[in-house]
C-alpha positions as CSV (number, residue, x, y, z in Angstrom):
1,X,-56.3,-22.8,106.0
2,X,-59.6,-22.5,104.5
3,X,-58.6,-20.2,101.5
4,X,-56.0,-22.8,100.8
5,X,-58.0,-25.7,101.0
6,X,-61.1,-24.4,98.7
7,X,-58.6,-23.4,96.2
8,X,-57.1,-26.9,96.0
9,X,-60.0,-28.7,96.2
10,X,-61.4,-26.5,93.0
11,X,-58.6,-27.2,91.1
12,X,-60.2,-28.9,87.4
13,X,-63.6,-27.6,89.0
14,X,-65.7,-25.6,86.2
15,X,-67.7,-22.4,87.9
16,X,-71.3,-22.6,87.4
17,X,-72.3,-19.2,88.8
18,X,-71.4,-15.6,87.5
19,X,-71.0,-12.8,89.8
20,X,-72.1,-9.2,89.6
21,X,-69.8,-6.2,88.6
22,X,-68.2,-4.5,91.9
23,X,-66.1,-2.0,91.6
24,X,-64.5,-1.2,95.8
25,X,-62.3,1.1,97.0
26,X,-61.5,2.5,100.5
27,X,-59.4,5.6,102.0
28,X,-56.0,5.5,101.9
29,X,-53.6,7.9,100.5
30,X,-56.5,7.7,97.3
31,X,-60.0,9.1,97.5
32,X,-62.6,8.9,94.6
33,X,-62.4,11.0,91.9
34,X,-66.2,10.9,91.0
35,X,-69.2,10.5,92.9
36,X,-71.2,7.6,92.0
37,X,-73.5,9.0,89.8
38,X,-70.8,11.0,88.2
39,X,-69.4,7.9,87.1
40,X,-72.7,6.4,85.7
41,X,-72.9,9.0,83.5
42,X,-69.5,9.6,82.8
43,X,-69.1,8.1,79.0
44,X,-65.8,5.9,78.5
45,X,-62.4,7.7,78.1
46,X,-60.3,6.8,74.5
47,X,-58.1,4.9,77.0
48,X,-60.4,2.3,78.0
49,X,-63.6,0.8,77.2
50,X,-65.8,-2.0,79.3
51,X,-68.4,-4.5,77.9
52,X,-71.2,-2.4,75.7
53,X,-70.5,1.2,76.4
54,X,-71.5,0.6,80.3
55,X,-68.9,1.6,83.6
56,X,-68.7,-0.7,86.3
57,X,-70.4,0.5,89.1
58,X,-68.9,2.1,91.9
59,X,-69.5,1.2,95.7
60,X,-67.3,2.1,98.1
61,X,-66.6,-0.4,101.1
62,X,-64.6,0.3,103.6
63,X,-64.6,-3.0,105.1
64,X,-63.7,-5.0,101.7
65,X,-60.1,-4.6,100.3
66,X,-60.2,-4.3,96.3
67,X,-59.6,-7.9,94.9
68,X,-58.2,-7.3,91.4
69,X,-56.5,-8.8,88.6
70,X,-54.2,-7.7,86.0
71,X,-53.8,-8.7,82.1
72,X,-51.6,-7.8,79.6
73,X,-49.0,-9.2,77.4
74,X,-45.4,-10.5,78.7
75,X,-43.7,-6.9,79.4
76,X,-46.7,-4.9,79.3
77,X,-45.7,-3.4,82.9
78,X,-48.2,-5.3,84.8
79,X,-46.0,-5.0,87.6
80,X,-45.2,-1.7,87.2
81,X,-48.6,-0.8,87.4
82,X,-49.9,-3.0,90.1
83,X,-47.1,-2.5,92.1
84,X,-48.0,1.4,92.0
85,X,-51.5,1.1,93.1
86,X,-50.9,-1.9,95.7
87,X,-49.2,0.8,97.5
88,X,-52.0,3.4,97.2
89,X,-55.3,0.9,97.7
90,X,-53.0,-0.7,100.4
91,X,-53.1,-4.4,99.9
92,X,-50.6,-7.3,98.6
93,X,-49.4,-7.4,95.0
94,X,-49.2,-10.9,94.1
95,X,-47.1,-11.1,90.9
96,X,-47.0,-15.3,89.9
97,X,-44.2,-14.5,87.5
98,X,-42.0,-13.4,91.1
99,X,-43.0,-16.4,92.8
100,X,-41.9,-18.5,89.8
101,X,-38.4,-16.6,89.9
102,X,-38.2,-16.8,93.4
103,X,-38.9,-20.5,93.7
104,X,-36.4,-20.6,90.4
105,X,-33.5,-19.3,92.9
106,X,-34.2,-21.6,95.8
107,X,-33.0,-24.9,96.2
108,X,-36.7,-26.4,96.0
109,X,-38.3,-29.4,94.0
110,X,-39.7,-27.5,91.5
111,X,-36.9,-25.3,90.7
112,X,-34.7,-27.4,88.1
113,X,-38.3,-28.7,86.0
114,X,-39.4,-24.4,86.3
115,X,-36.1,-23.3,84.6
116,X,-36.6,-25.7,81.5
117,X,-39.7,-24.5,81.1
118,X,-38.9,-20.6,81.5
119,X,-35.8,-21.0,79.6
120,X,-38.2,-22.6,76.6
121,X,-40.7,-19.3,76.8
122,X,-43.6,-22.3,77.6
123,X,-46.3,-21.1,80.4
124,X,-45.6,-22.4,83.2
125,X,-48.2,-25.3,84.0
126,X,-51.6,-24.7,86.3
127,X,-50.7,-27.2,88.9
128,X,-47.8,-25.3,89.8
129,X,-49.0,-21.6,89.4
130,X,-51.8,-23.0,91.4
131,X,-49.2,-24.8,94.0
132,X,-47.1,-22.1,94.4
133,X,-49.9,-19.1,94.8
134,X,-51.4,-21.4,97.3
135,X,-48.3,-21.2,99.4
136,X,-48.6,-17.3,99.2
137,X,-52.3,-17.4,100.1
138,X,-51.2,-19.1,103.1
139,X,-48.1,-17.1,104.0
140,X,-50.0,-13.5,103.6
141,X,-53.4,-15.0,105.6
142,X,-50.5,-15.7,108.6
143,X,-49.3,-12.2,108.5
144,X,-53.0,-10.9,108.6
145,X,-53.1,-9.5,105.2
146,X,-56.8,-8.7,103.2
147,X,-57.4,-8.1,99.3
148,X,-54.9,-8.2,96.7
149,X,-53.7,-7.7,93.2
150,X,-53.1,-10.5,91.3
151,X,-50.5,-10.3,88.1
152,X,-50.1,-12.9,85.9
153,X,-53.0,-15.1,86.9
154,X,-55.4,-16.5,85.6
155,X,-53.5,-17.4,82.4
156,X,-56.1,-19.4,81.3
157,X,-59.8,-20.2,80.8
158,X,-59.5,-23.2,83.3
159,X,-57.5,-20.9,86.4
160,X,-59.9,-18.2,86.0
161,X,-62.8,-20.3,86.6
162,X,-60.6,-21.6,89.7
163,X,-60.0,-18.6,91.2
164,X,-63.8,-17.5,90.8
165,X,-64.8,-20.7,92.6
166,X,-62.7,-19.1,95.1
167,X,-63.1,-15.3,95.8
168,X,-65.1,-13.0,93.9
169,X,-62.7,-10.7,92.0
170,X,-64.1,-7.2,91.7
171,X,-62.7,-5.9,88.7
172,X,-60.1,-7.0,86.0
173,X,-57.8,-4.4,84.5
174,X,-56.2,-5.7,80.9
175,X,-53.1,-3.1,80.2
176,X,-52.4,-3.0,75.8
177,X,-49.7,-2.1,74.5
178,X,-48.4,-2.0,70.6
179,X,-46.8,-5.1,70.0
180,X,-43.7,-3.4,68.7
181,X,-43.4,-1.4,72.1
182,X,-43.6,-4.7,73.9
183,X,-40.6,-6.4,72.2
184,X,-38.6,-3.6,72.5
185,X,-39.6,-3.1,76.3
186,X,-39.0,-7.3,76.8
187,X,-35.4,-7.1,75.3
188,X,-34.3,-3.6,77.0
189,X,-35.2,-5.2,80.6
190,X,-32.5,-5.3,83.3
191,X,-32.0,-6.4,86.6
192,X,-29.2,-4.9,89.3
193,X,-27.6,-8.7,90.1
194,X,-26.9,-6.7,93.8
195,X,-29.7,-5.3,94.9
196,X,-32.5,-7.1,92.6
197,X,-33.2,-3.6,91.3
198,X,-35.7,-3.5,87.4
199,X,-34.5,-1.3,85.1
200,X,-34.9,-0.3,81.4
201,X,-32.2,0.3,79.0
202,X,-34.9,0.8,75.8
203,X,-35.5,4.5,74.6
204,X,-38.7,3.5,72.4
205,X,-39.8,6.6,69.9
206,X,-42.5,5.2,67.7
207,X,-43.6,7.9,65.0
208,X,-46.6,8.9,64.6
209,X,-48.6,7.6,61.0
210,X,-51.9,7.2,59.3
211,X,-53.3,8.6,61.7
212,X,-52.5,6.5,64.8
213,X,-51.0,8.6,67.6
214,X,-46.7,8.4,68.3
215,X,-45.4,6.5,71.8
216,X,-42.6,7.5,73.7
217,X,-41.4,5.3,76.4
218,X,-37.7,6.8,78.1
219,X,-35.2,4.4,79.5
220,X,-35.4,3.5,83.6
221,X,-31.9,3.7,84.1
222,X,-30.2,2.6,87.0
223,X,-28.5,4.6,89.8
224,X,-24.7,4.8,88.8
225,X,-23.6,2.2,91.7
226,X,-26.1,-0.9,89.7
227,X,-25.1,0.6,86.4
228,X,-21.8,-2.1,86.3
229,X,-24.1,-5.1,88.0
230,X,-26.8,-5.0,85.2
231,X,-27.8,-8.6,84.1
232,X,-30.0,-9.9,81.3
233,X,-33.2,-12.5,82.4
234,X,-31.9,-15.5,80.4
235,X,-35.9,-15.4,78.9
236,X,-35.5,-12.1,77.9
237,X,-34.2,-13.2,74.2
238,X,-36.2,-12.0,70.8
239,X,-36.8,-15.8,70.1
240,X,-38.2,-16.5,73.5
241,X,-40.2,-13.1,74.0
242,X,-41.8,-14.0,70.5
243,X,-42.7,-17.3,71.4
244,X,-44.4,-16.0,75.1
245,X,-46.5,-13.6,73.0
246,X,-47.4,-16.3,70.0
247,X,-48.9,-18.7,73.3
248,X,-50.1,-16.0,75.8
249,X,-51.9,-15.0,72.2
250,X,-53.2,-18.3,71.7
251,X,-54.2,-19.4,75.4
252,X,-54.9,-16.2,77.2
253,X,-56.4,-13.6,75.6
254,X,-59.9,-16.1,76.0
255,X,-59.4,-15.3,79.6
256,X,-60.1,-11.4,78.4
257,X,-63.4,-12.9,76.8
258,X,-64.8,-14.7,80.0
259,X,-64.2,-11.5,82.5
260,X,-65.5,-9.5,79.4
261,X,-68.8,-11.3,79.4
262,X,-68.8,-11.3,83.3
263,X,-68.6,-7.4,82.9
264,X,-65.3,-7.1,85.3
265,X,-62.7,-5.9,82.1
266,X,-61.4,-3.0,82.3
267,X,-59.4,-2.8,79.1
268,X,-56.7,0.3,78.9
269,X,-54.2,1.5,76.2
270,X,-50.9,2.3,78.0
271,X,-50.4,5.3,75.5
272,X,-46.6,6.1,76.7
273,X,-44.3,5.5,79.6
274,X,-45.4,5.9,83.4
275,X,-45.8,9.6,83.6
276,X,-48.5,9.3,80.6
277,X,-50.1,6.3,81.4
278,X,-50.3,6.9,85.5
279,X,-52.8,9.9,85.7
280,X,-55.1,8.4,82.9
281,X,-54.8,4.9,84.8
282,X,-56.2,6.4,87.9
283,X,-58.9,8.4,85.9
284,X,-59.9,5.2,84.2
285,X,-60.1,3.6,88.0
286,X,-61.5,7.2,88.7
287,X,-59.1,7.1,92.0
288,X,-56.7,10.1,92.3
289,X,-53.0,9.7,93.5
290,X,-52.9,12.6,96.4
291,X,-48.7,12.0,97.1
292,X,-48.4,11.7,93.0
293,X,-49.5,14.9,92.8
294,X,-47.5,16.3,95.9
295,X,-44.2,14.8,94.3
296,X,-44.9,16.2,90.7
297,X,-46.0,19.8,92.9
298,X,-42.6,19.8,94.5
């Protein structure tokens, strides 16, 4: 497989070539909010801010899925939010931290040295992130599929210049979110041991003060048939999320740096829970949500 076999090959390969800003989209159940020179001249929101004060260009190709990656802390709602717009831009969402839990519950060769690891709250190292994102690579070019959303890699400085040896990522969204939020959001995480179901059992209310705005975040509860079958990730600990955020801290947030000075970051302040941050997500991506706004009509 060619994708495979250029990513492999790269592997401890340095990029010596930069690539310009693209920003793509394509009809789906989204259209563009803004023509392009609308969006030229549109200044940044408070939300989000690129490189300078510039906006990445917009060009709309029909014929080129989106190829994006997400940032953020451990339990910044990555997921969440890539999940979401997967749906609507209609390509794969390619979450590394579900292919690590995945290959946690099988029976594999990497499963019993990926559990010390995850159980530590240590990054999980580039040969396998690499290994096992090579096997989805493979598994979604079978099944015909084009573009994607990665979350949760690059991690570091040395898999971002990988992966830009290897495709040329359009744009890179970093989601914040107040520190304090985070470990709340971390700990109150649950998972429906039946049907695999995420939920949320933290209600964070952070007041308002000095100036700096308040955050409200409600609880996802489950349905009333997972409520019983809740179960805790054994990584979601205070000791363990603290020690995920000292190293992502430490070995990620360079990564921020090289798509900043690439002029691909996108950098957004979630400033609640999904129905705040979804409508001034897609205003920052300047895509609209047309069922979104049928659901909230209804």
């Amino acid at each position: 497989m060619a994708v495979l076999n250029r990513l492999l090959l790269r592997v401890g390969a340095r990029a010596t070539t930069t690539s310009h800003s693209k920003f793509r989209a394509f009809s789906s159940s989204c259209s563009i909010v803004n023509p392009e020179a609308d969006l030229k001249a549109s200044p940044p929101s408070s939300s989000s801010s690129l490189l300078g004060s510039k906006l990445l260009p917009l060009r709309q190709d029909h014929h080129h899925p989106v190829q994006w990656v997400f940032l953020g802390c451990p339990g910044v709602g990555k997921g969440t939010y890539a999940s979401r717009l997967s749906k609507l831009l209609r390509v794969p969402h390619i979450a590394t931290g579900d292919l690590v839990r995945d290959e946690l519950s099988s029976s594999g060769p990497l499963s019993s040295q990926l559990a010390e690891i995850v159980n530590q709250g240590q990054l999980v190292s580039d040969e396998i992130i690499i290994n096992l994102l090579s096997k989805r690579l493979e598994a979604g070019e079978a099944k015909g599929e084009s573009g994607f959303i990665l979350d949760g890699f690059p991690r570091t400085i040395r898999q971002a210049e990988i992966l830009e040896g290897v495709t040329d990522i359009d744009l890179v969204v970093n989601l914040k979110l107040r520190e304090e939020a985070l470990l709340a959001k971390c700990i109150g995480r649950r998972i429906c041991s039946e049907c695999g179901g995420n939920y949320n059992v933290a209600c964070i209310d952070i007041k308002g003060e000095d100036g700096s705005p308040g955050m409200y975040m409600a609880p996802l509860l489950p349905p009333p048939h997972c409520a019983s079958k809740l179960i805790t990730r054994p990584d979601d600990t205070e000791e363990v999320v603290k020690e995920r955020l000292r190293i992502y801290y430490e070995m990620t947030q360079p990564v921020e740096e090289f798509y900043r000075s690439r002029g691909k970051l996108l950098e957004f302040d979630l400033p609640g829970g999904i129905p705040e941050s979804w409508p001034k997500l897609l205003q920052a991506l300047h895509l609209e949500d047309h069922d979104d706004k049928q659901s909230a009509a209804a």
